[in-house]
C-alpha positions in Angstrom: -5.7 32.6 -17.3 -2.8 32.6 -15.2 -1.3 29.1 -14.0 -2.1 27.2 -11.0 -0.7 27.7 -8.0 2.1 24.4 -7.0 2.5 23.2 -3.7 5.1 20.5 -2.7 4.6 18.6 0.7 7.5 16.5 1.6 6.8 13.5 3.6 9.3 11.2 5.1 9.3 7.6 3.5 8.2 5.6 6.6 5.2 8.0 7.2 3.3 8.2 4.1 1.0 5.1 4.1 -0.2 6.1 7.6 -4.0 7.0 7.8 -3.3 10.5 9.4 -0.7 11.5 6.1 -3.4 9.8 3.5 -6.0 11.9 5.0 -3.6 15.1 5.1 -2.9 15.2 1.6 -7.0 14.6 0.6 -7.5 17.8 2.9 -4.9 20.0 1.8 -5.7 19.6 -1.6 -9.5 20.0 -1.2 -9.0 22.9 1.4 -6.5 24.8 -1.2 -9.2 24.2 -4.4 -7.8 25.2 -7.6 -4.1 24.5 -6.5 -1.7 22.0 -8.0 -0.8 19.6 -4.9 2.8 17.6 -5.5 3.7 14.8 -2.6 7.6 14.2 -2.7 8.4 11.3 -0.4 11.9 11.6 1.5 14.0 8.6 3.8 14.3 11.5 6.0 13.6 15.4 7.2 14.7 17.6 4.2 17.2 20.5 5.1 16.1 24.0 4.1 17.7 23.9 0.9 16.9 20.1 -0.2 13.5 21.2 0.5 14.1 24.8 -1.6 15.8 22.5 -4.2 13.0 19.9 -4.4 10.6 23.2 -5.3 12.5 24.9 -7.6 12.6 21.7 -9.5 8.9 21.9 -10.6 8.8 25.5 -10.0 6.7 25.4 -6.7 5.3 28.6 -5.3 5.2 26.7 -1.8 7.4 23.5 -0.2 5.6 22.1 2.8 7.2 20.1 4.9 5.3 17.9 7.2 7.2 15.7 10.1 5.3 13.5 13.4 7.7 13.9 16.4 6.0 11.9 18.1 4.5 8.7 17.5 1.1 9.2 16.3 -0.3 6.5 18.4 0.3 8.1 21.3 -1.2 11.7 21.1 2.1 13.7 19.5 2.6 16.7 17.7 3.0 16.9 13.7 5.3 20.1 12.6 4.7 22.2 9.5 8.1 23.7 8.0 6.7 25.5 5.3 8.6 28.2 2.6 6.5 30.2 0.1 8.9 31.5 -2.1 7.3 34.8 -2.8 8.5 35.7 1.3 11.8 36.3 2.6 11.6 33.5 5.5 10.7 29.9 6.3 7.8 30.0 8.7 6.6 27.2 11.0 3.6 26.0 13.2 3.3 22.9 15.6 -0.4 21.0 16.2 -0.9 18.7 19.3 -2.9 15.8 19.9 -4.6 13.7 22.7 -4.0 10.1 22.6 -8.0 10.0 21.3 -7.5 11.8 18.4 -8.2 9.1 15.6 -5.0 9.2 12.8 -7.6 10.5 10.5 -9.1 13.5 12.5 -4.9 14.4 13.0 -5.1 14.2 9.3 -7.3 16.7 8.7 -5.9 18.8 11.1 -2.9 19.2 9.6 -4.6 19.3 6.1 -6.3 22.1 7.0 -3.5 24.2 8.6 -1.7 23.5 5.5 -4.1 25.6 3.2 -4.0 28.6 5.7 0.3 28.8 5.5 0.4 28.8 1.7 -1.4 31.3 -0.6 -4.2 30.0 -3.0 -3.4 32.5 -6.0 -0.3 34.2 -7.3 0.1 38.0 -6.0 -0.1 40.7 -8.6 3.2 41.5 -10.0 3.1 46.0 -8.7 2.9 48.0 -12.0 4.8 51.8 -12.2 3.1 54.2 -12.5 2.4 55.2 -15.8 3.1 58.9 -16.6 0.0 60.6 -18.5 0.1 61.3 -22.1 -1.9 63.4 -24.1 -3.6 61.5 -26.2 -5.2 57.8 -24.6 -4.5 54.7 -26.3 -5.7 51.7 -26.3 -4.7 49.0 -23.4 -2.9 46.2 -24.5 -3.7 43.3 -22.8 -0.5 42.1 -21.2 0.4 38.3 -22.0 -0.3 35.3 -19.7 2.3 33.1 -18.9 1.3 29.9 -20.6 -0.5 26.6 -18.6 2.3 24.3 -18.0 1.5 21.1 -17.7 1.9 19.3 -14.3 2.2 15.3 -13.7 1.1 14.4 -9.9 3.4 11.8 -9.1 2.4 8.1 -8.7 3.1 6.5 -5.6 6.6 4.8 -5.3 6.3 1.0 -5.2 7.4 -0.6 -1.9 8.7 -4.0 -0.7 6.2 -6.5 1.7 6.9 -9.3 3.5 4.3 -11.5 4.6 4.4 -14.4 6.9 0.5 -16.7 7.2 -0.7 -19.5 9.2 -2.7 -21.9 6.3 -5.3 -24.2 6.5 -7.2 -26.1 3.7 -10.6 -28.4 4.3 -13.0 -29.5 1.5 -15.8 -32.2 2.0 -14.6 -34.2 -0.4 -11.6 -37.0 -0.3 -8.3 -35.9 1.3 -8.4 -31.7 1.4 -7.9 -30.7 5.5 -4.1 -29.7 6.1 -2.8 -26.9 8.0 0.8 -25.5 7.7 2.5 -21.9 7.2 3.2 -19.8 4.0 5.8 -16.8 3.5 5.2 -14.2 0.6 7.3 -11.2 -0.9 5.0 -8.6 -2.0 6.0 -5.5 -4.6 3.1 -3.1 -4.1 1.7 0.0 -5.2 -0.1 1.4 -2.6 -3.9 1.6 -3.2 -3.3 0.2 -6.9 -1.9 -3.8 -7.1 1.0 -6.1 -5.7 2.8 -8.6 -7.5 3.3 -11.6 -5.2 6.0 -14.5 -4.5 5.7 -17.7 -1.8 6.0 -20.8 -0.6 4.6 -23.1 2.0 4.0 -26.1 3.3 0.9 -27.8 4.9 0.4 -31.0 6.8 -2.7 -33.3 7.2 -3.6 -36.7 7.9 -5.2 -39.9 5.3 -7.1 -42.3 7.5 -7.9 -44.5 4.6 -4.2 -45.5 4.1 -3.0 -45.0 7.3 -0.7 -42.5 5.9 0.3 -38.8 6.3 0.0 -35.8 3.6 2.5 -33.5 2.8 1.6 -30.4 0.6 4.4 -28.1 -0.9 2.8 -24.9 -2.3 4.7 -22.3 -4.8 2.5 -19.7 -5.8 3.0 -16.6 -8.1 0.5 -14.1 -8.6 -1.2 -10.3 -7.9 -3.5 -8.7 -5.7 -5.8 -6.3 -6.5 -6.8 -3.7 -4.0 -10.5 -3.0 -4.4 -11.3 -0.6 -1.2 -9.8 1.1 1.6 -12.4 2.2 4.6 -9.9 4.1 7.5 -7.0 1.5 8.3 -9.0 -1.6 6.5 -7.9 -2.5 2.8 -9.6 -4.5 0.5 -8.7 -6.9 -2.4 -9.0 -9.5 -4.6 -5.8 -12.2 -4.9 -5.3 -14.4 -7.9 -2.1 -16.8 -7.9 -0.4 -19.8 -10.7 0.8 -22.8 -8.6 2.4 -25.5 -8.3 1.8 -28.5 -5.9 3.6 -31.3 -4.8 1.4 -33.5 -2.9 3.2 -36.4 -1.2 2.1 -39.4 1.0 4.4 -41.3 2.9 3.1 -44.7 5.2 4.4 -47.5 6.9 4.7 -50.5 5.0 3.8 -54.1 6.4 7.7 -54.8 7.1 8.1 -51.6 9.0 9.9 -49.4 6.2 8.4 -45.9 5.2 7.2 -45.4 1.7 6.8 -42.1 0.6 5.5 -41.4 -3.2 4.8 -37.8 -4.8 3.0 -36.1 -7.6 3.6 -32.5 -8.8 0.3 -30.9 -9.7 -0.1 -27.3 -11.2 -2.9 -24.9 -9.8 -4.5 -21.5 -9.0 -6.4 -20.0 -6.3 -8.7 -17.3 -5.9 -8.7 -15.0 -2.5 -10.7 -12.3 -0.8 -8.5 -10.7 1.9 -8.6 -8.1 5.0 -6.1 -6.2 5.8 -5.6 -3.6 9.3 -2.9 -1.1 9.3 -1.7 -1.2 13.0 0.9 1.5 12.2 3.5 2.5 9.8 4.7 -0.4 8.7 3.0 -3.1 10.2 -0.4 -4.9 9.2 -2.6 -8.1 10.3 -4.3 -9.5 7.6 -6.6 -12.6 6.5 -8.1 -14.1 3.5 -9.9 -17.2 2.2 -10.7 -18.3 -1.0 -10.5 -21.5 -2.9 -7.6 -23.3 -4.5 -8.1 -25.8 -8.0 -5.6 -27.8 -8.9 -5.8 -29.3 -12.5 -6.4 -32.7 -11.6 -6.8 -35.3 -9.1 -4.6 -37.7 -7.4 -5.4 -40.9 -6.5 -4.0 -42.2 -3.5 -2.8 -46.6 -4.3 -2.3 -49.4 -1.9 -1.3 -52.2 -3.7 -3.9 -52.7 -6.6 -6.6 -50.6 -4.6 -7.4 -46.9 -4.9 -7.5 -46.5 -1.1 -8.1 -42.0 -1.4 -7.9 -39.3 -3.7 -6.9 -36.0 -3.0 -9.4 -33.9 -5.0 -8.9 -31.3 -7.0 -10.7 -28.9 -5.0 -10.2 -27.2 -1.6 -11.3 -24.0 0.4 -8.2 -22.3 1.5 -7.6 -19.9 4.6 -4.5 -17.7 5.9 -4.2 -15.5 8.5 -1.1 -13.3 9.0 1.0 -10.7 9.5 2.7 -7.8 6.9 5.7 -5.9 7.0 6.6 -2.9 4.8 10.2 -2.4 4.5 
């Protein structure tokens, strides 16, 4: 059984968690079956021999290059630079689009034109001519070059900031507050994210005649669960610590703050909507548990108690660098 096949498509970096690319590669390598399909991301367009260099590498019959021109949100063109190294030339082929093409539909497109430039099977090495002999022999099979085994590269981890309006409410003591949170993300696309922040949230304690400060410092990972077009899926968990403090104004007109440092973890569903490249919105609620409650003291009286319970929402905004 001779080997598979091997197709590289380059991509540049910045493109390759777009819709239209996703849905490219899921084409190409349905359209071209029994194929081996590699995806080598690039920071930018390959020259001629990068690209030839990138192939040889894992012995390649085909590098595929695959560029947008234009932005894709705005109609475009994508350009295929494609080399099968059994021909003498580089050969290459432009698709437009209309500003209603959906990323996806683009996608396939240019999935599809793919598996028409590169060749399915290996051509049959030409044989001489054999001169007759008298006698007939036997055939001897002629050997196979052996399977080699080939790895499909896992997507490269990339850096995400986040930036969230937050708000908490519970039915219970002291739980509304609202305030802002920043995150780094490290994710593998379609797989996890590991997850740093901080923020801060303010609310209001009627009983004491006081106002709430929350400091939040969370440390966790998100699990993405399902992708349907742009929208993405998951499931957050995240370790925390809080620092509730209360600060009033005491009968002689000074300020008294106190604090208490709490730990914690929540639990989140969130949204998220690719806008482009680099750029999503995205929103999740959940609910956060702190390990105990804190009782809120006026003199000798327990005047509120900040429970150990809350609902917890953010809505925000996340860059890919």
């Amino acid at each position: 059984m001779a080997a598979p096949v091997v197709v590289v498509i380059l991509i540049v970096a910045s493109d390759a968690g777009s819709p239209a690319t996703q849905t490219m590669v899921t084409t190409a390598r349905a359209a071209l079956g029994s194929a081996v399909v590699l995806v080598q991301e690039v920071p930018a367009p390959a020259t001629d021999e990068q690209a030839s260099k990138v192939g040889a590498q894992v012995h390649a019959d085909a590098v595929v290059q695959v560029t947008w021109p234009a932005a894709q949100g705005d109609g475009g063109k994508a350009h295929l630079h494609v080399r099968v190294f059994s021909q003498p030339a580089w050969t290459d082929r432009d698709l437009s689009f209309g500003s209603a093409d959906a990323p996806t539909e683009r996608g396939r497109a240019v999935g599809l034109a793919i598996s028409t430039m590169v060749p399915v099977e290996r051509p049959e090495p030409s044989e001489p001519k054999k001169p007759e002999r008298p006698t007939e022999l036997a055939a001897t099979p002629a050997p196979t070059a052996p399977t080699t085994p080939t790895r499909t590269r896992p997507p490269a981890p990339r850096f995400e900031l986040d930036a969230a309006a937050l708000g908490t409410f519970g039915f219970v003591g002291v739980a509304n507050g609202a305030g802002g949170e920043l995150a780094a993300r490290l994710a593998v696309p379609e797989s996890f994210a590991l997850r740093l922040g901080g923020g801060v949230r303010f609310g209001e304690m009627d009983e004491a005649r006081a106002s709430t400060s929350t400091t939040r410092l969370s440390g966790g990972v998100s699990v993405h669960a399902a992708r349907v077009g742009a929208l993405d899926v998951a499931v957050q968990v995240d370790a925390l610590l809080l620092h509730h403090s209360v600060t009033r104004k005491a009968s002689d007109g000074a300020h008294v703050a106190r604090g208490r440092f709490v730990g914690a973890a929540d639990l989140l569903g969130e949204a998220s909507l690719r806008l482009g490249p680099r750029v999503s919105v995205f929103g999740a609620a959940g609910i956060e548990l702190a390990t105990g409650e804190t009782h809120v003291v006026v003199g000798s009286e327990s005047v509120a108690t900040i429970p150990r319970a809350r609902g917890i929402v953010l809505l925000g905004v996340r860059l890919r660098l």
